[in-house]
PyMOL CGO cylinders between C-alpha atoms (Angstrom):
from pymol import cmd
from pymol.cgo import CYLINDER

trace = [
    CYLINDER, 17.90, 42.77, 6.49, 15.96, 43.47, 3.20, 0.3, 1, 1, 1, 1, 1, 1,
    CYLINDER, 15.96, 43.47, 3.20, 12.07, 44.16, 3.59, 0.3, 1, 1, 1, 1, 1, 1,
    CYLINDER, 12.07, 44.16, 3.59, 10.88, 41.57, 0.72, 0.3, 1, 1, 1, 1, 1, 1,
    CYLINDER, 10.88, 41.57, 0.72, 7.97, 43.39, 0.44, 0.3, 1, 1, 1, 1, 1, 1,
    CYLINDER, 7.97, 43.39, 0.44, 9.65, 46.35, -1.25, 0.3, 1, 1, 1, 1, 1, 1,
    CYLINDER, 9.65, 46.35, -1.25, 11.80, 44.01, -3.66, 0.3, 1, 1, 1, 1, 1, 1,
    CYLINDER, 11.80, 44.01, -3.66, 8.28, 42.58, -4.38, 0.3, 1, 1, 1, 1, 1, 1,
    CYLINDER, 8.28, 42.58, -4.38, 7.03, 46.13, -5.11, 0.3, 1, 1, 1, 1, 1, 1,
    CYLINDER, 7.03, 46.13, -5.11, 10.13, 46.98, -7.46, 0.3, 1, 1, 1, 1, 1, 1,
    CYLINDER, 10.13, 46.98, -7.46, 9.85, 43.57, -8.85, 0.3, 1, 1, 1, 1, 1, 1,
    CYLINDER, 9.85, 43.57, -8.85, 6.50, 44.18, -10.13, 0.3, 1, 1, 1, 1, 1, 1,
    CYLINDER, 6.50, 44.18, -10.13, 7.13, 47.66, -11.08, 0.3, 1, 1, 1, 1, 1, 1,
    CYLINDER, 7.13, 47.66, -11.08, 9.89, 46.43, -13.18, 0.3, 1, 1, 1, 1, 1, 1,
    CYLINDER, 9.89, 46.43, -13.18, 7.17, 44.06, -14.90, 0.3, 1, 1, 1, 1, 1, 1,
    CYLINDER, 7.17, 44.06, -14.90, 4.87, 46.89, -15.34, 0.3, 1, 1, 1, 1, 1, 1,
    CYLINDER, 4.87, 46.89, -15.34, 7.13, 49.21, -17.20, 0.3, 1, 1, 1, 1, 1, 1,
    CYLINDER, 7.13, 49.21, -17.20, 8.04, 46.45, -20.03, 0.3, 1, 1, 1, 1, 1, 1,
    CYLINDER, 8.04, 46.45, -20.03, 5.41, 46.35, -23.00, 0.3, 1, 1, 1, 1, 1, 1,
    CYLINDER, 5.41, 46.35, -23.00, 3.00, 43.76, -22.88, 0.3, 1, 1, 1, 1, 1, 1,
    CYLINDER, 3.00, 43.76, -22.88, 0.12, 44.86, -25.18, 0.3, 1, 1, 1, 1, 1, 1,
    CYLINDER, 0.12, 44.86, -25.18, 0.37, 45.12, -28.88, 0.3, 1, 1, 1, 1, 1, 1,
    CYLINDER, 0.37, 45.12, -28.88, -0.72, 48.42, -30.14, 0.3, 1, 1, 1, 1, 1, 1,
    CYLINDER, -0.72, 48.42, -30.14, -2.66, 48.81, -33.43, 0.3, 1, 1, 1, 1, 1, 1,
    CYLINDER, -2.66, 48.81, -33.43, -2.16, 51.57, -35.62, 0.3, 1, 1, 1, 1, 1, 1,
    CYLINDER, -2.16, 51.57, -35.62, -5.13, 53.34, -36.08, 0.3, 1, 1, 1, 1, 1, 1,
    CYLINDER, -5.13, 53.34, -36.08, -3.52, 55.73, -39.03, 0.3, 1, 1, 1, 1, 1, 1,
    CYLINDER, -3.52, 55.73, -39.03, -3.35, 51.99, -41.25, 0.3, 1, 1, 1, 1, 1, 1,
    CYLINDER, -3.35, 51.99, -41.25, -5.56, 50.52, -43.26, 0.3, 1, 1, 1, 1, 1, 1,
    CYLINDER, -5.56, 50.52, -43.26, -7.40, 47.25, -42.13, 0.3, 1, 1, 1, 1, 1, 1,
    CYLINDER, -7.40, 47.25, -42.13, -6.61, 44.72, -44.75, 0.3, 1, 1, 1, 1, 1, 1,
    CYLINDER, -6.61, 44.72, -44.75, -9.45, 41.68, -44.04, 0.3, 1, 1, 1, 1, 1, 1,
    CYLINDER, -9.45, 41.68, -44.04, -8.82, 38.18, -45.28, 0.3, 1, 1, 1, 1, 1, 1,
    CYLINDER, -8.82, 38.18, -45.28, -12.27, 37.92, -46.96, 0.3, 1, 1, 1, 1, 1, 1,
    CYLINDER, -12.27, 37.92, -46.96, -14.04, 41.06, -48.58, 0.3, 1, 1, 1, 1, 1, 1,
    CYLINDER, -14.04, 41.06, -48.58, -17.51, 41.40, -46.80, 0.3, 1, 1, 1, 1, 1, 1,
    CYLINDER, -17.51, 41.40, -46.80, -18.84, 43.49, -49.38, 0.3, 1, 1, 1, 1, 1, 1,
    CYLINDER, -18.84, 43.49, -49.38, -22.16, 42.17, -51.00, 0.3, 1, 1, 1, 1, 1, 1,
    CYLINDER, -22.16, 42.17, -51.00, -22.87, 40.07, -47.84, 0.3, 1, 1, 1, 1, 1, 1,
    CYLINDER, -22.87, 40.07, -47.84, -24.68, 42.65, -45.58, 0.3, 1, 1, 1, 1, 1, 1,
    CYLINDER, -24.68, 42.65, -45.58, -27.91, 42.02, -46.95, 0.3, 1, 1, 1, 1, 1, 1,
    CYLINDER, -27.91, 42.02, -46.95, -27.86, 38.33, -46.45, 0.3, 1, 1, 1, 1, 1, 1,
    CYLINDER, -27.86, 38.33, -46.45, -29.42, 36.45, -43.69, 0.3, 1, 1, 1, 1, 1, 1,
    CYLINDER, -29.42, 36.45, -43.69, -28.07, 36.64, -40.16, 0.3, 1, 1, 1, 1, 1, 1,
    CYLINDER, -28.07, 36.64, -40.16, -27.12, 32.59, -41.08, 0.3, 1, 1, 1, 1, 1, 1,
    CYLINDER, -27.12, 32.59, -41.08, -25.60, 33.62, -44.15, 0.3, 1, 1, 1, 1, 1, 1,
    CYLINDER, -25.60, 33.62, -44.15, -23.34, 36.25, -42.61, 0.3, 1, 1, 1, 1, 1, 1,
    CYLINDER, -23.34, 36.25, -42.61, -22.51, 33.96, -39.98, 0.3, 1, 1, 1, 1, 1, 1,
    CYLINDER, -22.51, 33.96, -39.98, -21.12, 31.36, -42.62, 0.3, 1, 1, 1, 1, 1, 1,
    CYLINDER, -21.12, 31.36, -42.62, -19.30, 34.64, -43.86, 0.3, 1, 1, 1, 1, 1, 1,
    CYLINDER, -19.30, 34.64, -43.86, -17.32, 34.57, -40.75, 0.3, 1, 1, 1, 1, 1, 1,
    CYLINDER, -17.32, 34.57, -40.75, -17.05, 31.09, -40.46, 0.3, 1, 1, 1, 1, 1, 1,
    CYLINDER, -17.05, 31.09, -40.46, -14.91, 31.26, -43.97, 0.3, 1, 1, 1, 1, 1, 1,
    CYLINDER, -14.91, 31.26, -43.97, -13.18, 34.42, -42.89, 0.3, 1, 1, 1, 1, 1, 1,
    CYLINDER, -13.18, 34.42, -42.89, -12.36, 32.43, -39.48, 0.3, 1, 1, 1, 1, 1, 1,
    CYLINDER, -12.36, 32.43, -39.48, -10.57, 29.61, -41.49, 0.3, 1, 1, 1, 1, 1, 1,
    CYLINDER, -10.57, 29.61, -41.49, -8.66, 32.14, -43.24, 0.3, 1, 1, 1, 1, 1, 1,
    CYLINDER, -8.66, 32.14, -43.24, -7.85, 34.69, -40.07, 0.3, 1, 1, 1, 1, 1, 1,
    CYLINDER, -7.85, 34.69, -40.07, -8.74, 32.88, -36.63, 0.3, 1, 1, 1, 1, 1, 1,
    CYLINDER, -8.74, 32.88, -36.63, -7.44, 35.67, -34.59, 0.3, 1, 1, 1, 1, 1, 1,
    CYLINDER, -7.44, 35.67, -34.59, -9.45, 39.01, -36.44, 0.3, 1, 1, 1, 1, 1, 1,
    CYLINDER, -9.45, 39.01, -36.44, -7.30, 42.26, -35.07, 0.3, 1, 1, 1, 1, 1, 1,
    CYLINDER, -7.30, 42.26, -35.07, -10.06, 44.89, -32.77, 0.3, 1, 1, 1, 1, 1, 1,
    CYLINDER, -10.06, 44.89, -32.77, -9.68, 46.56, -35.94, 0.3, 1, 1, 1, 1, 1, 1,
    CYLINDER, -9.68, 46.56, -35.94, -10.59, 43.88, -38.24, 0.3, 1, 1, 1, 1, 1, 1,
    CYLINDER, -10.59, 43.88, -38.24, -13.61, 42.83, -35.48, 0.3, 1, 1, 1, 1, 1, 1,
    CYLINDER, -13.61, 42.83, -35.48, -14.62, 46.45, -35.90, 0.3, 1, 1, 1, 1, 1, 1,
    CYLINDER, -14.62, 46.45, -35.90, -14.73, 46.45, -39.76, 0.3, 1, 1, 1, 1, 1, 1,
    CYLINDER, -14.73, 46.45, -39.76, -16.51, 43.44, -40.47, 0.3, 1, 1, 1, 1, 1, 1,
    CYLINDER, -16.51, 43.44, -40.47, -19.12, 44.60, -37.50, 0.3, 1, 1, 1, 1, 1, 1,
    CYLINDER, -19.12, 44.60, -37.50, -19.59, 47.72, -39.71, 0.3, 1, 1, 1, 1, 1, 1,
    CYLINDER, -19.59, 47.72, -39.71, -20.33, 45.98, -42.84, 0.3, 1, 1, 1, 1, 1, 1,
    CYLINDER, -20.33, 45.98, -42.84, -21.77, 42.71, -42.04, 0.3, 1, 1, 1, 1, 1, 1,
    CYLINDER, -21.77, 42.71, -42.04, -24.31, 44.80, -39.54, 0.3, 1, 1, 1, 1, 1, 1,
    CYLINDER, -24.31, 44.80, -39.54, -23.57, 42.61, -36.72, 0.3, 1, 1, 1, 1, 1, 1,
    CYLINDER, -23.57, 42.61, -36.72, -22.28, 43.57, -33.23, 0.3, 1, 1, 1, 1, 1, 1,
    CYLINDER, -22.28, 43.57, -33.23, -18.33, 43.48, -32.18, 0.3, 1, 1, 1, 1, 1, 1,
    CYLINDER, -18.33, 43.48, -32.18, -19.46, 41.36, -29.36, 0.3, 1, 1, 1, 1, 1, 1,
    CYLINDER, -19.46, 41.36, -29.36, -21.23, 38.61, -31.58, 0.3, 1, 1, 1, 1, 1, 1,
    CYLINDER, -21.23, 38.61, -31.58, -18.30, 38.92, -34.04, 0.3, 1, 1, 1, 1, 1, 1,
    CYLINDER, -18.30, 38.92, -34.04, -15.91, 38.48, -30.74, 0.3, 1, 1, 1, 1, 1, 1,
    CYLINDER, -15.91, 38.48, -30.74, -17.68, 35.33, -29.63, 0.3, 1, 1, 1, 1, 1, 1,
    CYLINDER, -17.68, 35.33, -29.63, -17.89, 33.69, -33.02, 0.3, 1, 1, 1, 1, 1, 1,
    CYLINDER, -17.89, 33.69, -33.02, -14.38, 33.56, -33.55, 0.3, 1, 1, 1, 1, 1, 1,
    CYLINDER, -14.38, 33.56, -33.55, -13.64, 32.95, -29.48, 0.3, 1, 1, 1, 1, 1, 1,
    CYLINDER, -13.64, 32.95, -29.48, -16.35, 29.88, -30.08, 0.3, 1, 1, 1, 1, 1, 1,
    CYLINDER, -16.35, 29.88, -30.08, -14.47, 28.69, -33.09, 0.3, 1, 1, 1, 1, 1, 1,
    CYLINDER, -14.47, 28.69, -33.09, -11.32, 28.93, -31.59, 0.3, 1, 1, 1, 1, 1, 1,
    CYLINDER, -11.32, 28.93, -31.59, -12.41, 26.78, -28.75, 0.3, 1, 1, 1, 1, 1, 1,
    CYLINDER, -12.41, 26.78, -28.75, -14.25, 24.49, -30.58, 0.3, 1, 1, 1, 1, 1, 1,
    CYLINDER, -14.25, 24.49, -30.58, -11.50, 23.55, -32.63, 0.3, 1, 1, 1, 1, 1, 1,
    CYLINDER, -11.50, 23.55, -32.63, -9.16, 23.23, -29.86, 0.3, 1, 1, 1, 1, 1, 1,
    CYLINDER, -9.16, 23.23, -29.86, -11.61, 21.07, -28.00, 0.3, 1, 1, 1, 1, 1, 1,
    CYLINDER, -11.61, 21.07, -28.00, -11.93, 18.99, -31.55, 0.3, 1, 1, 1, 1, 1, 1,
    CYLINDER, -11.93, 18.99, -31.55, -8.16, 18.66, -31.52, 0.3, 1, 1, 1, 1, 1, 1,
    CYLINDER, -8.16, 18.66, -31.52, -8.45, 17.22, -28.11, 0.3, 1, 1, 1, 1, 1, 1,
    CYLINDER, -8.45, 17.22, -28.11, -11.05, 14.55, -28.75, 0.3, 1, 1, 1, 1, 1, 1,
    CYLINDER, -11.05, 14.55, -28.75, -9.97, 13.33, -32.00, 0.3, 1, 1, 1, 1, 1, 1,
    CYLINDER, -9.97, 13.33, -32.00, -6.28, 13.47, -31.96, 0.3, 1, 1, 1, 1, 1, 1,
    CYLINDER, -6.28, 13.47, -31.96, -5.70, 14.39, -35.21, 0.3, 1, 1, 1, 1, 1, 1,
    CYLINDER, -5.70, 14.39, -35.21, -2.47, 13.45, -37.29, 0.3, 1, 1, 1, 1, 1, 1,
    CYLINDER, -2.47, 13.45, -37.29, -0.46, 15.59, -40.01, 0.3, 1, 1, 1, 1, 1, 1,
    CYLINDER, -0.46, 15.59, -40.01, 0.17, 13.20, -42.98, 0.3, 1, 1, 1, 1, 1, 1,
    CYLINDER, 0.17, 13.20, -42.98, 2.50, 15.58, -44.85, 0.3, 1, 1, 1, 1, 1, 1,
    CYLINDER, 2.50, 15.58, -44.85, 0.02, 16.20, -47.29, 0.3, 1, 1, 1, 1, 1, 1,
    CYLINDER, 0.02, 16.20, -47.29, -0.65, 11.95, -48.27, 0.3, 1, 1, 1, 1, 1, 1,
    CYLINDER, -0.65, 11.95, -48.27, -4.18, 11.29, -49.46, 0.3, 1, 1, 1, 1, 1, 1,
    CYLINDER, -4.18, 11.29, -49.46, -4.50, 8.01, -47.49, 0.3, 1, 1, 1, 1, 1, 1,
    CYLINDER, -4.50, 8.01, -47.49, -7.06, 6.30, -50.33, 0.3, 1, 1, 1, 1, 1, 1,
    CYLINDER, -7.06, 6.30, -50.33, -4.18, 7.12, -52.79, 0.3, 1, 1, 1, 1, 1, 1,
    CYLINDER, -4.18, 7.12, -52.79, -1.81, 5.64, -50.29, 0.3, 1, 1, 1, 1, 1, 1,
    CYLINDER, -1.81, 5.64, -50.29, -3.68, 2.46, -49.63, 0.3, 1, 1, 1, 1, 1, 1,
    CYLINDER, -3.68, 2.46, -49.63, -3.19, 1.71, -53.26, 0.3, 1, 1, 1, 1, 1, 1,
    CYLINDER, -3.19, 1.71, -53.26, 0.03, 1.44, -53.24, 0.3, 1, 1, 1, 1, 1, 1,
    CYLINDER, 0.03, 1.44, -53.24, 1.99, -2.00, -53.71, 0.3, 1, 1, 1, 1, 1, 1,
    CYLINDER, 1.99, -2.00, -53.71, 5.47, -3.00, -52.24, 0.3, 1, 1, 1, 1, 1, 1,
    CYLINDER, 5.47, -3.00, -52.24, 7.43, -6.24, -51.62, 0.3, 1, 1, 1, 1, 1, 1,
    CYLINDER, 7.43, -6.24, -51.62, 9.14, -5.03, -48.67, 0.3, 1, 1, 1, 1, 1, 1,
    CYLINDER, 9.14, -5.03, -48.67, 8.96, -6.94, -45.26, 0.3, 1, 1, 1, 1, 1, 1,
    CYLINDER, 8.96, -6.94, -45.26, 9.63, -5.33, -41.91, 0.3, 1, 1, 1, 1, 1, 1,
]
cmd.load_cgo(trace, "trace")
């Protein structure tokens, strides 16, 4: 008889030896979507906008890239952390509400204006 226990065990320790985490390289240089430079002496709402743009253009900032805008917007990781967690969630939650639709790039107001004679 097999103890399950045990091939529970090895089962896990099986799980625990395959790489889950992605590693940064600390050696690299952080490349940010949005330079920050010029916005550390602008209001805590200002800089906040900052990282609403660099949000739109990077939802999911790297430690590193959390780090480096901390550094030179003058804000804390953790409020940098949240702001993008809140986004993140807020947009999902928005997604959710409003079902939106992807029209293939269509601007519906040009659409509208468009005439045809065919019948369906």
């Amino acid at each position: 008889q097999i103890d399950v226990t045990l091939m529970k065990k090895r089962k896990l320790d099986e799980e625990n030896d395959s790489p889950t985490t992605f590693e940064e390289k600390p050696g690299e240089p952080v490349n940010l979507a949005l330079d920050p430079k010029g916005h550390e002496d602008d209001s805590y709402e200002a800089r906040k906008t900052f990282l609403t743009n660099y949000f739109n253009k990077q939802p999911y900032a790297s430690r590193r890239e959390i780090e480096k805008l901390a550094a030179s917007l003058w804000l804390w990781k953790n409020d940098i952390a949240s702001h993008f967690s809140n986004k993140r969630k807020k947009c999902v939650r928005d997604c959710e509400r409003y079902k939106p639709g992807v029209l293939l790039g269509f601007n519906m107001k040009e659409l509208n204006k468009v005439k045809h004679n065919m019948e369906f």
